[in-house]
Each structure stands twice: as structure tokens, then as C-alpha cells.
N, C-alpha and C positions, 0 to 999 in steps of 0.2 A: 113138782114145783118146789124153791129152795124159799126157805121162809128168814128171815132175817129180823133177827131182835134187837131194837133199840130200845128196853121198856123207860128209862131214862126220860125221851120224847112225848110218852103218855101224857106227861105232867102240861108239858106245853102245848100240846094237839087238845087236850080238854081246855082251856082255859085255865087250869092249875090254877092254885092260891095264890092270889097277890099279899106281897109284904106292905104292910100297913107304909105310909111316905114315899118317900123316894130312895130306891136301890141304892142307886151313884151318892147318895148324903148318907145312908145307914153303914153302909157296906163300908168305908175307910174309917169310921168310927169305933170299927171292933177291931180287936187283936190276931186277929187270926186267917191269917193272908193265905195260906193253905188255903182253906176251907172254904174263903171267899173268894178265891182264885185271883188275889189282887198280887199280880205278879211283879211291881213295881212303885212308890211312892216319889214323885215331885217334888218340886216345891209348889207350883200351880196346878197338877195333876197328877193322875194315876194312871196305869193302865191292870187292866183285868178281862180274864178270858169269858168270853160269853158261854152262857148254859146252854145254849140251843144255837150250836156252830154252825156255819153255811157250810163249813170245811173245816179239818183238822188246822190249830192254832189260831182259828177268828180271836181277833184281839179288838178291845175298845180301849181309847185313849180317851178321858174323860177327866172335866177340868173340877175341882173340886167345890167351887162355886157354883150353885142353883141356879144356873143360865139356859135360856129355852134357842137364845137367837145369837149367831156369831157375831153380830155388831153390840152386842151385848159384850161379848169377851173386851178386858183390857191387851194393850201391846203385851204386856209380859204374857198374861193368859196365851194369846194367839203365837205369842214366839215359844213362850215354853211346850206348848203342845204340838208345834211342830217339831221342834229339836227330839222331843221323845217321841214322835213317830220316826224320824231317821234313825235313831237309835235301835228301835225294836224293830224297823224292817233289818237291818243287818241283823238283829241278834235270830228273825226267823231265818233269815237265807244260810245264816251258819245252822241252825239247829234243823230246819226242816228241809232247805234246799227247796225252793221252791222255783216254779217258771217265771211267775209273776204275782202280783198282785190286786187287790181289786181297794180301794182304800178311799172311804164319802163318806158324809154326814144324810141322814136321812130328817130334812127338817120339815115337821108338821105329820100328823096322823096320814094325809093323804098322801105325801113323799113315802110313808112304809116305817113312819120312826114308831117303832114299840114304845120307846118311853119318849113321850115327846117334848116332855118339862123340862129336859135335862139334855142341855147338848150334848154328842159324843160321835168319835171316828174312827168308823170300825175299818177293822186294818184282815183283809182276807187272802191268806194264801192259797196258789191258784198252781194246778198242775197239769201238763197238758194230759185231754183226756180223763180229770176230776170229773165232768159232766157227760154221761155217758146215756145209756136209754133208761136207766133207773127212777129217772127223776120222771123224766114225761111219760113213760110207759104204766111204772110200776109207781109211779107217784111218792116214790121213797128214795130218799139220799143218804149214802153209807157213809157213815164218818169212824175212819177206820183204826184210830185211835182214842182211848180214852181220855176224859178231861185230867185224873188226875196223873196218867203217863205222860199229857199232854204240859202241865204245869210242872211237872219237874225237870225234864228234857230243856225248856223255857227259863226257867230259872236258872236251872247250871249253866246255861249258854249265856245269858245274860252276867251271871257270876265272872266267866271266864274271860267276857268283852271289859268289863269295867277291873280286871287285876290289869289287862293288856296284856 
């Protein structure tokens, strides 16, 4: 039997600590976009890679206002958050090449939104054959690169789309 380590996952498969507030309002508050994996700043939003990826480079596009419900969002909020999801889908297809993508808002506890107070649109690169018998069989999904290999590769790609 091959054994496969994510001990990374522990944290989330238990319940892990919650950070005191809300993530999406602490997280752009601090300096240190490294660490918080906030690979991007708006002027209406940000985007940042999630800790607990469905796939290598799951991205959230999250507006920086405390909005739970998209009619909630302002025109600029809702324009600005799509223009940076077009933006980071090209900066994944040059950085990771992907087949496609999977990209929705999960609104409400019972839709599957982990933080439900805080809208946001997660952006998931999809390759064919990514879903194999792992997940159903062996009830585990490999994600085969790390977050912070994964935020730099992301970064520089992004770097090199906005010189042109």
C-alpha cells in the first residue's frame, strides 16, 4: 500500500483553529502578501490562493467589503471582480496550462460556502484526468504542488502579464 502525506490537511480535516473575525477583512490588513497568500490587490478586491485547494492554483477573488449576498455588491464591486477574474484566468492558463476551469460562488452554509459572511469566487483549475479513483476510492486528493511553489509560479506570471 503507497501512503501519501498531506499533513498540511490535518488542520482542516480536524476542524483546525478559527481566526478570531472574518479571514477576507483580516487577511488584506496585514503586510505580508507572501504569507497570506494574497497574490493580488484591487481597488474593489483582491485575490488569494486558498489553504485547502480542490486542485493546484484554486484562487478566490474576494471583494474587500463585508458582503454576504451579490446584490449586495455595488456596479463597480461586481465589474471590478469580474475584470480580475479575466485577468487571473489568463495569468493561470500561461502559468499552469490548464484544460479548463471550474469558477462559482458558493452562497449560504447549505450551497457548501465555508465562510458564508463573506462573498467570494473561487477560480479552480481543471485538468483532464485531475479526478481519478483517489478521491472515491481512497477518499484522498493529491494536490501535487505546494502553496508556496504554487504562489510564486503565480506571481511571476502575473508580474510578466502586467509589464506586457
Amino acid at each position: 500500500m503507497n501512503h501519501l502525506w498531506a499533513p498540511w490537511r490535518a488542520e482542516y480535516i480536524a476542524g483546525g483553529t478559527k481566526e478570531a473575525g472574518c479571514i477576507f477583512c483580516t487577511k488584506p490588513q496585514q503586510d505580508n502578501d507572501a504569507e497570506t497568500y494574497i497574490l493580488h490587490r484591487g481597488t474593489v478586491c483582491f485575490v488569494i490562493m486558498n489553504l485547502y485547494p480542490y486542485n493546484n492554483g484554486h484562487l478566490m477573488i474576494v471583494p474587500y467589503r463585508h458582503v454576504a449576498d451579490v446584490d449586495m455588491l455595488t456596479a463597480e464591486e461586481s465589474a471590478g471582480m469580474m475584470s480580475v477574474l479575466q485577468t487571473w484566468l489568463r495569468v493561470l492558463k500561461q502559468a499552469m496550462a490548464p484544460h479548463g476551469f471550474n469558477v462559482g460562488m458558493n452562497l449560504g452554509r447549505v450551497a457548501g460556502a465555508g465562510i458564508e459572511e463573506h462573498l467570494h469566487i473561487h477560480v479552480v483549475p481543471r485538468w483532464n484526468g485531475d479526478t481519478n479513483f483517489m478521491p472515491v476510492v481512497g477518499e484522498t486528493k493529491v494536490i501535487s504542488e505546494g502553496l508556496d511553489q504554487t504562489y510564486r509560479k503565480l506571481k511571476e506570471h502575473d508580474e510578466a502579464l502586467r509589464r506586457g
